[in-house]
VOGUSE-574563 format. One line per 3 residues: number of its first residue (from 1); their letters; for each residue x, y, z of N, C-alpha, C. Coordinates in steps of 0.05 Angstrom, whole numbers, plus 5000, padded with zeros to 4 digits. Example, Ala and Ser with C-alpha at 12.3 -4.5 7.8 and 13.67 -1.06 7.14 Angstrom:
2
1> AS> 5264/4886/5156/5246/4910/5156/5264/4934/5156 | 5257/4955/5142/5273/4979/5143/5258/5001/5157
//
This chain:
384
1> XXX> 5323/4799/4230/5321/4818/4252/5335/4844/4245 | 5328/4863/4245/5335/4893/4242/5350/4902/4260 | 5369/4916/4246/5387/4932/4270/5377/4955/4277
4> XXX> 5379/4974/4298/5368/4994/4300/5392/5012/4292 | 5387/5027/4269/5396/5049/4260/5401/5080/4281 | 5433/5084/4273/5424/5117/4294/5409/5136/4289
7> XXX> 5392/5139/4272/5376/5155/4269/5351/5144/4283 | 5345/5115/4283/5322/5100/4296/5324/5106/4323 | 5352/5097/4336/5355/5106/4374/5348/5128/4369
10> XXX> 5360/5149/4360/5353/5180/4363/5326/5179/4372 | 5315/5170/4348/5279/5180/4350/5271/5162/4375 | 5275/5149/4380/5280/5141/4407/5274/5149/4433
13> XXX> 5299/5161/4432/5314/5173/4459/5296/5198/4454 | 5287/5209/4433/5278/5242/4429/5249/5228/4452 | 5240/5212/4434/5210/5201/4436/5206/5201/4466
16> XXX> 5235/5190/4480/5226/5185/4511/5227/5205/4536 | 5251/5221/4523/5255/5246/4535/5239/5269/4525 | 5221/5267/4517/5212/5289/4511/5178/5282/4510
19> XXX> 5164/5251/4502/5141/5245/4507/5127/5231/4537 | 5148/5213/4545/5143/5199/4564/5143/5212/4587 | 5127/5226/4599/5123/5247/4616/5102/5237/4641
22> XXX> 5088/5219/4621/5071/5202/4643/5061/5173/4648 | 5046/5164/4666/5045/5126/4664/5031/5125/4638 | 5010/5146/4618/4998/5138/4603/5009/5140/4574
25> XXX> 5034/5147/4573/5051/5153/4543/5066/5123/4536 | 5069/5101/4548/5087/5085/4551/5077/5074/4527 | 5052/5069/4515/5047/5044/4501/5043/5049/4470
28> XXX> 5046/5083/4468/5055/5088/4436/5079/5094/4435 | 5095/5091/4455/5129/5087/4450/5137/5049/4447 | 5118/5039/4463/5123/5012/4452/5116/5003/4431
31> XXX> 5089/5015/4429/5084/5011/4388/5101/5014/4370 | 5120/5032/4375/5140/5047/4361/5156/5029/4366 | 5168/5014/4379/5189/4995/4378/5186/4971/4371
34> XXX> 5158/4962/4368/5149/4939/4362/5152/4943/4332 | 5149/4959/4316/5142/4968/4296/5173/4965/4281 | 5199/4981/4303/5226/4971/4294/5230/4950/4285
37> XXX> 5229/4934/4310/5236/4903/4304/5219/4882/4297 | 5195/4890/4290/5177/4864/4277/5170/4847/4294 | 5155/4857/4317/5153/4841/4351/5131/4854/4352
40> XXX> 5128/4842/4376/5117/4857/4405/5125/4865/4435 | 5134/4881/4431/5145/4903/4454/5123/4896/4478 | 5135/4888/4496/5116/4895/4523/5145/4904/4543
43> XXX> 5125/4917/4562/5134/4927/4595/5119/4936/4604 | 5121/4927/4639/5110/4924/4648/5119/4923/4683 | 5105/4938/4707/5105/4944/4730/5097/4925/4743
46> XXX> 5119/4905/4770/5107/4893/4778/5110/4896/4822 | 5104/4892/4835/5109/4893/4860/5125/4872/4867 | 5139/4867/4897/5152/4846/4897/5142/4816/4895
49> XXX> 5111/4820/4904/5098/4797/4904/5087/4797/4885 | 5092/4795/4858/5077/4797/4833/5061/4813/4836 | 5047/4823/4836/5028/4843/4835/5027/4859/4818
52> XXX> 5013/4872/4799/5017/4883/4769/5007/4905/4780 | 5026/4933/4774/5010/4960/4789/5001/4968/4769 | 4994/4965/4742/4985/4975/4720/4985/4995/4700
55> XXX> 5011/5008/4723/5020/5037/4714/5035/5027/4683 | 5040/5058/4674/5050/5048/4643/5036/5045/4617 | 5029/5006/4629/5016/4997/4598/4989/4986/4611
58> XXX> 4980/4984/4631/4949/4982/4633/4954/4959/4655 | 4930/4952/4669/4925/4929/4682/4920/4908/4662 | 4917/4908/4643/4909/4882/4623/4932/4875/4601
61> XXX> 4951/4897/4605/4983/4890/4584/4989/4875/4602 | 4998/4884/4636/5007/4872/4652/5007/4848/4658 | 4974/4833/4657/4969/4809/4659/4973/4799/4641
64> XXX> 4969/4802/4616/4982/4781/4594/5014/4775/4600 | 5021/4790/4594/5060/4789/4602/5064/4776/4629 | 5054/4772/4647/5053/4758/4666/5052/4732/4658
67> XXX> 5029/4730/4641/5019/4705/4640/5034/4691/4628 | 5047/4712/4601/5064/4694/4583/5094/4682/4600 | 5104/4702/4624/5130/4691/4634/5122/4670/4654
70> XXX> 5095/4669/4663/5090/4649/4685/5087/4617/4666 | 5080/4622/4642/5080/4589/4623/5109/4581/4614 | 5130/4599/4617/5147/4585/4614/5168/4589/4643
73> XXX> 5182/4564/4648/5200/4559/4668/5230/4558/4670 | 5233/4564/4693/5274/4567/4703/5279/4537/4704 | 5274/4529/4730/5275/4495/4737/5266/4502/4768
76> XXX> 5268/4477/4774/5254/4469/4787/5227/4484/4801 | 5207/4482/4787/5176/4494/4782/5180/4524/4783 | 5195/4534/4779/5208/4556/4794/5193/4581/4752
79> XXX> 5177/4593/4763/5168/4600/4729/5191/4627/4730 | 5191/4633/4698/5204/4648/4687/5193/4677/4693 | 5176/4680/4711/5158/4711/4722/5174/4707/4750
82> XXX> 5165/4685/4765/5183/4693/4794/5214/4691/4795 | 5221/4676/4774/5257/4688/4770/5267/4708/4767 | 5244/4724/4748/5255/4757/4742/5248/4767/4761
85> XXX> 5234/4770/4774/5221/4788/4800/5245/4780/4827 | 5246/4763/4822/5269/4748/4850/5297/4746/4843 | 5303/4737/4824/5338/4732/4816/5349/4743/4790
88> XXX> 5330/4756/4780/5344/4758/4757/5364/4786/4765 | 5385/4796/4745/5397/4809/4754/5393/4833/4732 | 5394/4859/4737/5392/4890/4715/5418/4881/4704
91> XXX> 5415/4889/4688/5421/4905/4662/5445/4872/4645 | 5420/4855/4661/5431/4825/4640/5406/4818/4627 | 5412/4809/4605/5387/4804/4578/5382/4769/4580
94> XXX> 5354/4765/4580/5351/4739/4583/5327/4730/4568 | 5344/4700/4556/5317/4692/4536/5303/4679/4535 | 5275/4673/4535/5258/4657/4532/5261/4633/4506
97> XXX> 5251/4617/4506/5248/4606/4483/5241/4564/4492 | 5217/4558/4472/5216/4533/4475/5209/4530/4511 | 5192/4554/4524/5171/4548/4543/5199/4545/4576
100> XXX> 5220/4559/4565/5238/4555/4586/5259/4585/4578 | 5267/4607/4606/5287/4622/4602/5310/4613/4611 | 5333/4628/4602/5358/4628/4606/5378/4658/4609
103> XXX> 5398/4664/4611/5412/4682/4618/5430/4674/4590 | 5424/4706/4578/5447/4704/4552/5473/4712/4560 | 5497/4695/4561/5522/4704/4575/5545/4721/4557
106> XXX> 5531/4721/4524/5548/4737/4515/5532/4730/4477 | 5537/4749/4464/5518/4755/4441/5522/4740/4425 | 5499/4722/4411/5499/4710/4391/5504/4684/4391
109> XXX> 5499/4679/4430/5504/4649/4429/5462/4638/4431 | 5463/4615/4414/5428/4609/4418/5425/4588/4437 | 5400/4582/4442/5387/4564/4454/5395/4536/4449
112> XXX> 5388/4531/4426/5391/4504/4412/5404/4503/4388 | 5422/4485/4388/5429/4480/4354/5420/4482/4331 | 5427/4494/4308/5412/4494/4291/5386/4517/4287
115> XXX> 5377/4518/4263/5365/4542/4264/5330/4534/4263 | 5331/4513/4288/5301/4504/4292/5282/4528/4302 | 5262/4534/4286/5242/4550/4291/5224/4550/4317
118> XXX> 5220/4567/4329/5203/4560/4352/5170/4588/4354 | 5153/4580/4361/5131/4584/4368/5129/4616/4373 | 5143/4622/4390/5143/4648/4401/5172/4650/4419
121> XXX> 5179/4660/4425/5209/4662/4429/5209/4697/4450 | 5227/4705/4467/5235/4729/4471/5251/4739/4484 | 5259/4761/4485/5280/4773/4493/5269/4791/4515
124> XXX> 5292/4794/4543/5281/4801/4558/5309/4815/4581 | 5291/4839/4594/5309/4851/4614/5299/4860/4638 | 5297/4868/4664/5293/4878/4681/5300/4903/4689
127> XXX> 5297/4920/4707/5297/4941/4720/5302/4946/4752 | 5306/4947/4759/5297/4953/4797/5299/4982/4812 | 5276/4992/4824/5282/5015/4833/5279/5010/4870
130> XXX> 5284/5023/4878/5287/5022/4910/5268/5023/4933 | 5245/5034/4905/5213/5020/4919/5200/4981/4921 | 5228/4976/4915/5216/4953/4913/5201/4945/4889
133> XXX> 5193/4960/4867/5181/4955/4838/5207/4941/4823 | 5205/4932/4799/5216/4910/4779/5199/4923/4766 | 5206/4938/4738/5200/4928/4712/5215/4908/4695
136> XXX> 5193/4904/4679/5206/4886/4661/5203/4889/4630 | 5222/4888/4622/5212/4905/4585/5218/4871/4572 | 5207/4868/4553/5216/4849/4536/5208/4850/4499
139> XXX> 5219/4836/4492/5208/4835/4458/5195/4806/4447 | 5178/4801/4446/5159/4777/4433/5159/4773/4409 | 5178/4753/4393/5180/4751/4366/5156/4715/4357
142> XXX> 5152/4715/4339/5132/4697/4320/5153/4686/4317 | 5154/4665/4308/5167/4653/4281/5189/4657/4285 | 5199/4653/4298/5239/4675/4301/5258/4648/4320
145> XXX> 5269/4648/4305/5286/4623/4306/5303/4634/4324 | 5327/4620/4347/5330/4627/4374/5359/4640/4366 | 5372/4636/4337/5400/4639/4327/5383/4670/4316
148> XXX> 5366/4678/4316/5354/4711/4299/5345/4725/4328 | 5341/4711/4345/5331/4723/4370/5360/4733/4385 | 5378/4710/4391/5399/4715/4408/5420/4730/4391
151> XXX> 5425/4738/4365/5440/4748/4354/5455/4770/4357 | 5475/4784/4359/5497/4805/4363/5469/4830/4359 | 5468/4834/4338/5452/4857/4328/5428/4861/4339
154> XXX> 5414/4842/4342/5376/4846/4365/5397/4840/4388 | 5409/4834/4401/5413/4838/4430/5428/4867/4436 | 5447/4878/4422/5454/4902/4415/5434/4926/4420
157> XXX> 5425/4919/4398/5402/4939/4391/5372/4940/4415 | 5364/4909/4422/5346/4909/4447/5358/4930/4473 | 5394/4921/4473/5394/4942/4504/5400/4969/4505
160> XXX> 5402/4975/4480/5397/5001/4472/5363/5015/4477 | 5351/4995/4471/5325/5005/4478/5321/5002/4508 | 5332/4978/4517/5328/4980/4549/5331/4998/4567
163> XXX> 5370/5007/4554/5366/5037/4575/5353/5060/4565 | 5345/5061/4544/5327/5079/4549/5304/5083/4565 | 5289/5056/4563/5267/5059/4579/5274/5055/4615
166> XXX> 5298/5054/4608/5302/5044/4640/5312/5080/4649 | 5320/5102/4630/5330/5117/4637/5300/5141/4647 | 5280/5130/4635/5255/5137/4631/5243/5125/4660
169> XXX> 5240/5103/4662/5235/5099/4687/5243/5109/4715 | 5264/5107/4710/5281/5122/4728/5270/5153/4746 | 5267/5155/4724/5269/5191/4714/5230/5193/4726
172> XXX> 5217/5185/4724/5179/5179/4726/5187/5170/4758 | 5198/5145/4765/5199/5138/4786/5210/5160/4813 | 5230/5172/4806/5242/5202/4824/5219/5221/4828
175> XXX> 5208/5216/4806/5191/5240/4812/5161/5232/4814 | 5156/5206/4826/5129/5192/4839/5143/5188/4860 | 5165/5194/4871/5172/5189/4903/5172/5222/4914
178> XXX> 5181/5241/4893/5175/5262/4907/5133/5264/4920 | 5124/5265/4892/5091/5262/4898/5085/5237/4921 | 5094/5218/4924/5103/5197/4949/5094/5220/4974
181> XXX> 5119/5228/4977/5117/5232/5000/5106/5259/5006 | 5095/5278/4989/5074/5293/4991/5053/5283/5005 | 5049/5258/4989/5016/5251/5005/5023/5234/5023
184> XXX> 5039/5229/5032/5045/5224/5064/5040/5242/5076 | 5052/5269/5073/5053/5286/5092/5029/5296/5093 | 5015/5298/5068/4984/5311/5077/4965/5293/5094
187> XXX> 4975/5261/5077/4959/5239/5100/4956/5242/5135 | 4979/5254/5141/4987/5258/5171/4970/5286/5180 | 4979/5304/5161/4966/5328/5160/4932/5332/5164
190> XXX> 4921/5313/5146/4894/5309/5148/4884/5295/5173 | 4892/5269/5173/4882/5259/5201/4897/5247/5232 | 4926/5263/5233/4938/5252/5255/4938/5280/5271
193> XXX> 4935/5269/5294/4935/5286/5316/4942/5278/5342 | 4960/5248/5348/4953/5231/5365/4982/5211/5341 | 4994/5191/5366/5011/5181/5356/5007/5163/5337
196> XXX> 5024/5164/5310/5017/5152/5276/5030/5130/5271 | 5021/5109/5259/5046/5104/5241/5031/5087/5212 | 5043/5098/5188/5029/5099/5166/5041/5072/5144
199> XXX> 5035/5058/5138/5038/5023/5132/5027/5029/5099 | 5049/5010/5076/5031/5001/5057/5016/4976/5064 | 5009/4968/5035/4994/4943/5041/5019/4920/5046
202> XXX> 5041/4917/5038/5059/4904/5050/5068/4906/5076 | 5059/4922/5095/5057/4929/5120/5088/4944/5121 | 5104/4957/5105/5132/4961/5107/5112/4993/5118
205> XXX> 5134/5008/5140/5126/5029/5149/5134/5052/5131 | 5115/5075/5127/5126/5092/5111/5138/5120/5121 | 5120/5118/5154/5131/5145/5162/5107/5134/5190
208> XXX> 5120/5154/5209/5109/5161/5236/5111/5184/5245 | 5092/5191/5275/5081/5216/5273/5081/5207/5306 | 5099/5222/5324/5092/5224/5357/5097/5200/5362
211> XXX> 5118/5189/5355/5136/5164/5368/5112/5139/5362 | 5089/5138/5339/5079/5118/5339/5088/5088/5345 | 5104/5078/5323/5114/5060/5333/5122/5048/5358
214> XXX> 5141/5074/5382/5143/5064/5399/5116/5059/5424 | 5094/5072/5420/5069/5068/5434/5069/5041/5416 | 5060/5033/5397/5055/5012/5386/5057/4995/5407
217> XXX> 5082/4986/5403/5105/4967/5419/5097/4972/5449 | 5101/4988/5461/5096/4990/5488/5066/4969/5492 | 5046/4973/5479/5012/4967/5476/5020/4940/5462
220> XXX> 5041/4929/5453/5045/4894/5447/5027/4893/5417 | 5028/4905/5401/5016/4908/5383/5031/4906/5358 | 5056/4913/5351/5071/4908/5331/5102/4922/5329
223> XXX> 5109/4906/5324/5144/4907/5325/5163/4913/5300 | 5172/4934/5296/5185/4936/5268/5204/4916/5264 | 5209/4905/5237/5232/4881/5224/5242/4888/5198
226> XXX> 5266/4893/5197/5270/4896/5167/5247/4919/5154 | 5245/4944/5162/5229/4960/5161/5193/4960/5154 | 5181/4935/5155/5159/4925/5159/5155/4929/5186
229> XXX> 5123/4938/5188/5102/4922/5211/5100/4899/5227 | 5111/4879/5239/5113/4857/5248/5079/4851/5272 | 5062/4848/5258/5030/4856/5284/5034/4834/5301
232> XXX> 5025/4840/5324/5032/4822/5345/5004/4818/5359 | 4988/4834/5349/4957/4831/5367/4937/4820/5338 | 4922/4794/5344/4911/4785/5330/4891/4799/5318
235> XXX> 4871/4809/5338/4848/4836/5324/4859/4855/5305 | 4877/4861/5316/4898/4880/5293/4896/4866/5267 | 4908/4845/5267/4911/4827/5239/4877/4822/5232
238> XXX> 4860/4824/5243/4836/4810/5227/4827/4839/5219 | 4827/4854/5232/4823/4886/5214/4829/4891/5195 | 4860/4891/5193/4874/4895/5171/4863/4872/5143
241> XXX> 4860/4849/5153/4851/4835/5127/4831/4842/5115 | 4800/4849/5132/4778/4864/5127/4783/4892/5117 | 4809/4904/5128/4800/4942/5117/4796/4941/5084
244> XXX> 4783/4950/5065/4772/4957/5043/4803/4973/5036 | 4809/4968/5004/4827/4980/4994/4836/5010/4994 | 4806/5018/4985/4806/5048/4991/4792/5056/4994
247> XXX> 4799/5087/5015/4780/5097/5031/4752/5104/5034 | 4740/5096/5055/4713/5102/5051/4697/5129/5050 | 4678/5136/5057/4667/5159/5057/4658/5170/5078
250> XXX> 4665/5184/5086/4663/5187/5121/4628/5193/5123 | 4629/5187/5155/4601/5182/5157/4590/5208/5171 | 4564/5217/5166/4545/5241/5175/4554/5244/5208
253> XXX> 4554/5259/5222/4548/5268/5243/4517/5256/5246 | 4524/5243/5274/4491/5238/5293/4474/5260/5294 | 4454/5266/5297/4432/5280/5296/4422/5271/5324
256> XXX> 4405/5294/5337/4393/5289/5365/4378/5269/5361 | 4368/5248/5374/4347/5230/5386/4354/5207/5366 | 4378/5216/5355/4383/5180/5341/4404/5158/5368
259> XXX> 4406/5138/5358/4422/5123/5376/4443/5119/5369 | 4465/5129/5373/4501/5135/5367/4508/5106/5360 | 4506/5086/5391/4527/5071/5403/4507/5046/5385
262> XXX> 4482/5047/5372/4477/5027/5365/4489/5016/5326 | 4493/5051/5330/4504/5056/5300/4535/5051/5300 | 4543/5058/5316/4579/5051/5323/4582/5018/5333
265> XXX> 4580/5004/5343/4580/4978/5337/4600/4963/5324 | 4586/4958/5302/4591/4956/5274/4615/4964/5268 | 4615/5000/5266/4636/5003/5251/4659/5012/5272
268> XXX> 4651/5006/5302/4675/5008/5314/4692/4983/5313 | 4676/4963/5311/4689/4936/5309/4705/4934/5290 | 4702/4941/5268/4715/4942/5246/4731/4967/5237
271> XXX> 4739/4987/5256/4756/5002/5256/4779/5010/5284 | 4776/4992/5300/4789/4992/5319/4779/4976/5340 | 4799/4979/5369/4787/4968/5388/4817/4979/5411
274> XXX> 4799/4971/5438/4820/4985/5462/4835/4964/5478 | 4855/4979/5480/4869/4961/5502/4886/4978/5528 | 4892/4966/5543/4905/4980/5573/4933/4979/5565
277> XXX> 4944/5007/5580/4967/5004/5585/4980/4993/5595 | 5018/4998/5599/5026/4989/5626/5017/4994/5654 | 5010/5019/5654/4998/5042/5675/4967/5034/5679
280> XXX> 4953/5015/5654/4923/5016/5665/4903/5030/5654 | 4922/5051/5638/4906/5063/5624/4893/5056/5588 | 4867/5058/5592/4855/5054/5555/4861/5071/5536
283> XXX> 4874/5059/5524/4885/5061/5487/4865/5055/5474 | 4864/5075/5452/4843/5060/5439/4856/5060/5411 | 4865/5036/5391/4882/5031/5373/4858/5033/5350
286> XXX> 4861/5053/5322/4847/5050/5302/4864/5049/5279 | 4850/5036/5258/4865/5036/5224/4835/5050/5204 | 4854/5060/5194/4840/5076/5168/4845/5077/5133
289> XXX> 4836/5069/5121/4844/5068/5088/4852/5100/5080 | 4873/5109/5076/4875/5135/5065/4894/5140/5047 | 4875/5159/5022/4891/5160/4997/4920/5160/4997
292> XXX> 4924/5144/4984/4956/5136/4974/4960/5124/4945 | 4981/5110/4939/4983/5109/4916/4963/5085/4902 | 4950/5083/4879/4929/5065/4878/4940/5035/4863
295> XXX> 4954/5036/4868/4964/5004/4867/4973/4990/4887 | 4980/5013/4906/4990/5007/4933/4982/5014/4960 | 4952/5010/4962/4936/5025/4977/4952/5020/5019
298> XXX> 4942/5051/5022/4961/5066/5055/4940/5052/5080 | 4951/5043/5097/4926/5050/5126/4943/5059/5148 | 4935/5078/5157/4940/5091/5186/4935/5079/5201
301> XXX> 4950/5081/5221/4947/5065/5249/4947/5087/5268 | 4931/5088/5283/4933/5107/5304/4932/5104/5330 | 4938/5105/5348/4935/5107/5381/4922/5133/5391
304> XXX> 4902/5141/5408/4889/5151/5411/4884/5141/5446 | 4900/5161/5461/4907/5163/5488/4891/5176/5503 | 4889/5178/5532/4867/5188/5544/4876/5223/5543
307> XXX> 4906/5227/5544/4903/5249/5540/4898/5275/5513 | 4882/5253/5495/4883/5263/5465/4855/5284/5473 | 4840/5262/5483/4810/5272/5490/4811/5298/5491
310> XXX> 4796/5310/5463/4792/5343/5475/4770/5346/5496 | 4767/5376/5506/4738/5379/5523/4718/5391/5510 | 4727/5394/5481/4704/5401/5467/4677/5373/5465
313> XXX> 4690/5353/5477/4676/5336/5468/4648/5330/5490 | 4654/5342/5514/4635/5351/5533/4610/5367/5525 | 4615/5390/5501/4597/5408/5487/4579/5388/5464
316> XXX> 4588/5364/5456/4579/5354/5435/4561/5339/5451 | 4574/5320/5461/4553/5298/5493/4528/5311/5501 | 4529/5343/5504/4506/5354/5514/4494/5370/5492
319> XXX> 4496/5376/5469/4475/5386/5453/4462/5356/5433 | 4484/5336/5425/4475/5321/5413/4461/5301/5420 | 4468/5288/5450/4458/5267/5460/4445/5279/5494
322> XXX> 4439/5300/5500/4425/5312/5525/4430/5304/5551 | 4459/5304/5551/4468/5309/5574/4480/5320/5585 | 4472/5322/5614/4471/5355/5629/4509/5356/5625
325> XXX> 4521/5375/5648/4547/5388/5646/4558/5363/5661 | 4553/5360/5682/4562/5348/5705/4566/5307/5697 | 4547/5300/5679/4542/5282/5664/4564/5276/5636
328> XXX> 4569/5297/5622/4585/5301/5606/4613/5305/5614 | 4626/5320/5631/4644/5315/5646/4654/5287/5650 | 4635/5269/5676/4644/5246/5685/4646/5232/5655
331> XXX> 4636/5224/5637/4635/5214/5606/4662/5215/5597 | 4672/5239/5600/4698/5248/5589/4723/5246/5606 | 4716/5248/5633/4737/5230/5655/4737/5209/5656
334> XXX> 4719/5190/5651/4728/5152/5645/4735/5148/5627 | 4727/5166/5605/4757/5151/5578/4777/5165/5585 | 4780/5182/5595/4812/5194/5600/4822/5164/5624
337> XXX> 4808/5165/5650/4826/5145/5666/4823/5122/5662 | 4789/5117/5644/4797/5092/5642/4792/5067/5665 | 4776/5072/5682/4767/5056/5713/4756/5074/5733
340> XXX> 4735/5066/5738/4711/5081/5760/4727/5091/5778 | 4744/5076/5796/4759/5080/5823/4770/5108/5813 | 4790/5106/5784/4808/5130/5782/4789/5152/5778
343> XXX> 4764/5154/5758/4745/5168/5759/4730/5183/5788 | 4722/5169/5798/4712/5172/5819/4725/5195/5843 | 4766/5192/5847/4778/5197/5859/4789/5233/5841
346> XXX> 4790/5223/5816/4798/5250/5808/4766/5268/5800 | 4743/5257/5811/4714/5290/5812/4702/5286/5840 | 4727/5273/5857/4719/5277/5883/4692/5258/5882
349> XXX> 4675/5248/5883/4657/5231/5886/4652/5212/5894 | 4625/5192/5904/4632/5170/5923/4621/5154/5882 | 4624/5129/5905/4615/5114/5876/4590/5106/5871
352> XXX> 4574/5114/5891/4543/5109/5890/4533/5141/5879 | 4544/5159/5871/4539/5179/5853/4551/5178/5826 | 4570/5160/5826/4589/5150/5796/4562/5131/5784
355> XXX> 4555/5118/5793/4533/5095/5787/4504/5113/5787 | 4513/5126/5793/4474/5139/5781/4475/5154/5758 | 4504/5165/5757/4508/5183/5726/4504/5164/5710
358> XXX> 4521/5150/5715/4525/5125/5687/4490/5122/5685 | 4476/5116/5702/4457/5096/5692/4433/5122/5672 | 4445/5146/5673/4428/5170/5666/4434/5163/5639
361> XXX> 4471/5163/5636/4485/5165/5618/4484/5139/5601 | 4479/5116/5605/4469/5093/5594/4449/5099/5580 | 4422/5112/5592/4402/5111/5588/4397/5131/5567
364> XXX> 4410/5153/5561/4409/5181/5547/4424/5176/5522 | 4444/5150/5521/4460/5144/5503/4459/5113/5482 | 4444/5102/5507/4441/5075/5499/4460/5059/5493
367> XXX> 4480/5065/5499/4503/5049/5507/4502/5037/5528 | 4509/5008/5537/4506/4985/5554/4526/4977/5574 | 4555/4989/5574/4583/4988/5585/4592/5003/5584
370> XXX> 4610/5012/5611/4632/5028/5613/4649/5033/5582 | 4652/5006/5579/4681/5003/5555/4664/5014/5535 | 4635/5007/5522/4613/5022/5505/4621/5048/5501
373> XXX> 4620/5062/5526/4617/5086/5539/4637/5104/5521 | 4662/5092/5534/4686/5105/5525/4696/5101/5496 | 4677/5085/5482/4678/5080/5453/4669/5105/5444
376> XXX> 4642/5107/5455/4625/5138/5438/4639/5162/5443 | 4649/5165/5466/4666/5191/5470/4692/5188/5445 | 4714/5168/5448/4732/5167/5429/4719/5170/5399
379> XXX> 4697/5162/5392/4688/5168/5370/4678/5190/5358 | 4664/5214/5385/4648/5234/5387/4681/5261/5388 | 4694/5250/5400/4728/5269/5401/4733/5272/5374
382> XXX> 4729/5247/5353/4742/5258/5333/4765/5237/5332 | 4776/5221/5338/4803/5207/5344/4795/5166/5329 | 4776/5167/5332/4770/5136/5316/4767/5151/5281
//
């Protein structure tokens, strides 16, 4: 086993500070170390639930190295991948060997007696940054007996390489939390207008917009815990399992004499749905896939209140779908109140003139229900 020479760290430390600039430099700096010690160098990005983000050394380094710490075990079934991800501790070195790890408690003590040869053998360390990521660097030796693996000089010389790459990570990671939360803020920027709150795929919240969360909650829909999403409305949860990783392609504007509500359906079902307030009034709750980081894909949650409703949406009702002023109006007062009676009382009207609009407005729209109704308007606003 080779020691690493100061001239070797040098080239090193030059190599990392000065090449590693991005996720795609990582894997001719690991060549380069593999190349030191007569191994194979891996590291590798993982989420808390295993999940390989691929950044670095590829989605397909990732899975091998996975694979290799998931064949060998801690105890009790407990594999040597979910120990490092769960218990293992930074900046302690731990060794594989003979299909089982261990924690090296001090240099140059081995596995087993004697200088029995083993199969593949390695050396290994962790990382943690405050996103919840774990890297994991390790060294993969052939032939390398557990007294050449655990030795003063490769354990020395390995955590020498560790902080570097850990000082490297570090350093990449600060500055993918600044770009982080850029595209939060444009996420909000682009499509909130109406109370937010913006979820990874681990449902942990990343930011809110107009007291989302607390409308959430008010509407019985989800409860923050330990800075996660906690969903409390079942539709909610079957959406979320269906929403697509990432975002889709937004869809054309209706055209006159097509049928809106037969085309919304579908994808209103699968992008939201309404519920009443304390007050009585319709909410209409939607989720959206929007660009975020791509190993860790974002969905918006939005609430979308009667008083979001612009009145532009009265101008669209009547050039797109041909209905008169008076028609378009009442359209846009039942998703605001949300119930005929309240409708009825705030355009002055009896309800045997509420019931002849609708049936114009049924008929001109082809939508079948009140609740229909106030689907196409929330959709036609701009707010689903």
């Amino acid at each position: 086993m080779p020691n690493l020479r100061k001239d070797a760290e040098l080239d090193l430390l030059e190599d990392a500070l000065g090449k590693i600039t991005t996720h795609t430099d990582w894997l001719p700096f690991l060549d380069k170390v593999s190349g030191l010690f007569d191994c194979y160098a891996c590291a590798a990005e993982y989420l808390n639930d295993g999940f390989a983000t691929g950044r670095f050394t590829g989605p397909a380094h990732a899975e091998a190295f996975r694979d290799f710490l998931s064949s060998a075990s801690y105890h009790a079934g407990v594999t040597a991948f979910k120990y490092l991800l769960e218990l293992a501790e930074p900046d302690a070195v731990y060794v594989v060997h003979q299909g089982h790890i261990s924690k090296l408690d001090a240099p140059g003590i081995s596995l087993t007696s004697g200088n029995e040869v083993s199969s593949q053998s390695a050396i290994i360390s962790i990382t943690r940054n405050s996103s919840g990521l774990t890297m994991i660097f390790g060294l993969l030796f052939d032939d390398a007996s557990p007294v050449e693996t655990t030795s003063a000089e490769t354990v020395l010389a390995f955590s020498k390489v560790a902080k570097i790459l850990e000082t490297c990570f570090g350093a990449i990671t600060n500055i993918d939390m600044l770009k982080r939360q850029s595209r939060i803020q444009r996420a909000f920027a682009n499509h909130c207008a109406v109370p937010s709150v913006l979820i990874n795929r681990q449902r942990r919240v990343m930011a809110e917009h107009e007291n989302g969360l607390s409308v959430l909650a008010d509407l019985d829909v989800g409860l923050v815990a330990g800075g996660k999403l906690q969903i409390r409305n079942r539709e909610l949860e079957m959406l979320l399992a269906d929403l697509p990783s990432a975002p889709t392609s937004a869809k054309a504007p209706h055209k006159t004499g097509q049928n809106p509500a037969a085309k919304s359906d579908s994808s209103l079902s699968r992008s939201g749905f309404c519920l009443r307030d304390r007050s009585g009034n319709l909410n209409r709750v939607t989720i959206e896939a929007v660009s975020g980081d791509t190993h860790d894909p974002w969905v918006l949650l939005r609430v979308c209140q009667p008083a979001n409703i612009p009145e532009a949406v009265e101008t669209i009702l009547q050039e797109e779908l041909g209905l008169s002023l008076s028609e378009a109006h009442l359209a846009r007062s039942l998703a605001e109140t949300g119930s005929v009676s309240a409708t009825t009382a705030l355009l002055n009207i009896t309800r045997n003139t509420m019931k002849t609009h609708l049936r114009r407005i049924f008929d001109k729209t082809a939508v079948r229900t009140q609740l229909e109704l106030v689907q196409l308007v929330y959709r036609l606003s701009g707010l689903v």
